[in-house]
C-alpha positions as CSV (number, residue, x, y, z in Angstrom):
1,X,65.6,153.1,84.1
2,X,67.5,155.4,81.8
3,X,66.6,159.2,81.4
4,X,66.8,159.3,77.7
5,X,69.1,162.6,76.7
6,X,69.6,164.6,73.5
7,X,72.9,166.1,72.6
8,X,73.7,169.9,73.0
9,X,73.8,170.1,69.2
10,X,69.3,170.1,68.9
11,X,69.2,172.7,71.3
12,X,71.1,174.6,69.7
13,X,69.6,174.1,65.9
14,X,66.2,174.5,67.3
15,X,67.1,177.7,68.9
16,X,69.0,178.6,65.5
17,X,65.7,178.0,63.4
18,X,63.7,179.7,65.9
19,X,65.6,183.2,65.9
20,X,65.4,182.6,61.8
21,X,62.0,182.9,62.0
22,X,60.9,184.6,65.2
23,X,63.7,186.5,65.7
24,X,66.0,187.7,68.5
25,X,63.5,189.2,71.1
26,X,60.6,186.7,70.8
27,X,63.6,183.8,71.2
28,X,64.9,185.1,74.3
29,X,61.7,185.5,75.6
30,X,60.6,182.3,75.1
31,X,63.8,181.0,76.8
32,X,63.2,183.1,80.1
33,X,59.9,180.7,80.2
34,X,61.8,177.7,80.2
35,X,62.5,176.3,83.4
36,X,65.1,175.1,84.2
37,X,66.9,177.3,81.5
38,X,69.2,176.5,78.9
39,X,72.9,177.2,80.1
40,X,74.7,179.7,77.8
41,X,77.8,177.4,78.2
42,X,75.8,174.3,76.4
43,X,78.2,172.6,73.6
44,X,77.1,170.5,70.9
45,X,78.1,167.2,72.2
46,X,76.9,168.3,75.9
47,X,74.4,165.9,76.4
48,X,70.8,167.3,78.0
49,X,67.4,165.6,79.7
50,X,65.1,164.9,76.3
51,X,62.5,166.2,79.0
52,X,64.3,169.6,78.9
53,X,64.3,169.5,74.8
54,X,60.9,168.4,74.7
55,X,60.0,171.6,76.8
56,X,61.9,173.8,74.1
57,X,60.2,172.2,71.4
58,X,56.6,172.7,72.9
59,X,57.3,176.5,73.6
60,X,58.5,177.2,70.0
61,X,55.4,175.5,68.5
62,X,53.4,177.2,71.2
63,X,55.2,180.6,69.5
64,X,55.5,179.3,65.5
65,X,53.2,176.8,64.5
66,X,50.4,179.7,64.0
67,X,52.5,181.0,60.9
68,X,54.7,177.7,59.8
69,X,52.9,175.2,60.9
70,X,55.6,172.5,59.3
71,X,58.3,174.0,61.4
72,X,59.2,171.0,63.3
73,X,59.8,169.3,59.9
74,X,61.3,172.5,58.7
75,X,63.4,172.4,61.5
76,X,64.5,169.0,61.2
77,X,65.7,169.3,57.7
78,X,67.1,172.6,58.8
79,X,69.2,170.3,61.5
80,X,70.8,168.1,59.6
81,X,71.3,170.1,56.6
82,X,73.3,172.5,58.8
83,X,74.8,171.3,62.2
84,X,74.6,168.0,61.0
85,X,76.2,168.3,57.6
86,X,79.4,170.0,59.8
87,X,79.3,167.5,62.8
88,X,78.5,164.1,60.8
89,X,79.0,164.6,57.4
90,X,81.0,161.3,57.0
91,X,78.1,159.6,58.4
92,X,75.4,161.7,56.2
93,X,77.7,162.2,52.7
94,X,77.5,158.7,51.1
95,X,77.4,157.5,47.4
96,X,73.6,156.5,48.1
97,X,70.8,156.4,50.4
98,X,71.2,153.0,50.8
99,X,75.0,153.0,52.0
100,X,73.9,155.6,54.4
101,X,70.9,154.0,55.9
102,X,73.2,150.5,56.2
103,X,76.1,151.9,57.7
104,X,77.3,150.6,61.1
105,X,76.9,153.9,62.9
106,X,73.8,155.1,63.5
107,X,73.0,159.1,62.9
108,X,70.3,158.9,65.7
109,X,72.6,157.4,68.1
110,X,74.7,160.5,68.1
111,X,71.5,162.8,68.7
112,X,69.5,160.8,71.3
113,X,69.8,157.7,73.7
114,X,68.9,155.3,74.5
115,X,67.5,153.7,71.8
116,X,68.1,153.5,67.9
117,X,66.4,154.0,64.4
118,X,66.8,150.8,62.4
119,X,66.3,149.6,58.9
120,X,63.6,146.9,59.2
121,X,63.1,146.7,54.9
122,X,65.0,147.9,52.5
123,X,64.6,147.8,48.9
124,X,65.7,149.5,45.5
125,X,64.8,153.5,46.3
126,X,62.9,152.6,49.4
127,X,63.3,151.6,52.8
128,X,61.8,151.5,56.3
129,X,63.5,152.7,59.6
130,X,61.9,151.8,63.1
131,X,62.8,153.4,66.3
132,X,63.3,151.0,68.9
133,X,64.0,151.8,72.8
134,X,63.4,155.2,73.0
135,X,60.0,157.4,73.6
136,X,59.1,159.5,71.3
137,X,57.2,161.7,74.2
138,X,55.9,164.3,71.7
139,X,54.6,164.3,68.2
140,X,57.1,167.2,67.8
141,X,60.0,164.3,67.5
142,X,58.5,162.3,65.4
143,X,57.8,165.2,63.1
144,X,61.4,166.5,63.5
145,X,62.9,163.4,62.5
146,X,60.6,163.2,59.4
147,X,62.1,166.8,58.6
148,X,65.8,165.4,59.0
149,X,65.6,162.1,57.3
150,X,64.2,163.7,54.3
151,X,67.6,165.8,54.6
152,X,69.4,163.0,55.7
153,X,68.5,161.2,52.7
154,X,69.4,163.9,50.1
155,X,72.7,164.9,51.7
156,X,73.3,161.0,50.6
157,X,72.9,161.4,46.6
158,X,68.5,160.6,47.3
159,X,66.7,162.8,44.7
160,X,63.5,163.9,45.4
161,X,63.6,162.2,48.9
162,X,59.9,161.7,50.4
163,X,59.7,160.5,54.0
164,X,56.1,159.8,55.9
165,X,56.0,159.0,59.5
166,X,53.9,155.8,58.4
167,X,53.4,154.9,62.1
168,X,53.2,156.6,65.2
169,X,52.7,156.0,68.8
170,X,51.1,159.1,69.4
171,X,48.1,157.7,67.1
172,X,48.2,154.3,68.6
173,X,51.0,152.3,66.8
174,X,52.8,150.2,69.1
175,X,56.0,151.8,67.5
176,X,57.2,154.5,65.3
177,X,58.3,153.9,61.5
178,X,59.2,156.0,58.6
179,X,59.0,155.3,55.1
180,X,61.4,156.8,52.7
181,X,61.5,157.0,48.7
182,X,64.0,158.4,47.1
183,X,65.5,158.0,43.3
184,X,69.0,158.3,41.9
């Protein structure tokens, strides 16, 4: 079996958002926690265990969710509006949502394997995207990626881009889909 693996690149945003809105000193002490720990070395396109990431995630909501308890989404938007508008913005800047979602490559393939997020509806303003192959492990991911689609989808012309994690195998689903809406 496969360990599935994240890229560098969501450590690093995560860790990003978090000194934004913890700061410095709680950040680092939060990492000390972590076991194993983050290298300092870690590059963007470094490649870690999604176990390890999951582990980060759980200690910043552990530390934020109190006062912003949308951070994951927050963070997610945060993501791609940021790291992922410099890494990927060939993949992310398109004339509409549509060409973006349809593309050949897929933006999640460059965050996480295995697995993939793929269109399984599409219509005028609206589609559906399904993750296939790839455990979720935490409700943290699944709102994260609701955070950066919604992004995703505005970097690519969407106008008042709505996303709901419509459903989830944390609450039962056998799989996890998003719906988005967008106009323009």
């Amino acid at each position: 079996m496969t360990t599935p693996m994240a890229k560098g690149s969501t450590v690093h945003t995560t860790l990003a958002f978090a000194r934004e809105s913890l700061g410095d000193p709680a950040v680092d002490a939060l990492l000390a926690t972590l076991d194993p720990p983050f290298a300092d070395s870690l590059q963007p396109t470094d490649e870690v265990p999604f176990g390890q990431l999951v582990a980060l995630w759980e200690a910043v909501d552990r530390l934020l969710a109190p006062s912003v308890p949308d951070w994951a989404e927050q963070s997610g938007a945060w993501s791609i509006g940021t790291a992922g508008a410099q890494l990927y913005g060939g993949i992310l800047r398109k004339p509409t949502p549509r060409d973006f979602l349809l593309q050949s490559v897929s933006l999640f393939r460059l965050y996480y394997h295995p697995g993939d997020m793929q269109v399984v509806a599409e219509e005028h303003g609206a589609a559906i995207l399904r993750l296939i192959g790839f455990d979720p492990v935490t409700p943290l991911f699944c709102r994260r990626q609701t955070g950066g689609l919604r992004r995703a989808v505005e970097l690519a012309g969407g106008n008042r881009a709505e996303v709901a994690h419509v459903r989830c195998v944390h609450e039962g689903d056998a799989f996890c889909e998003w719906g988005l809406r967008w106009d323009g």
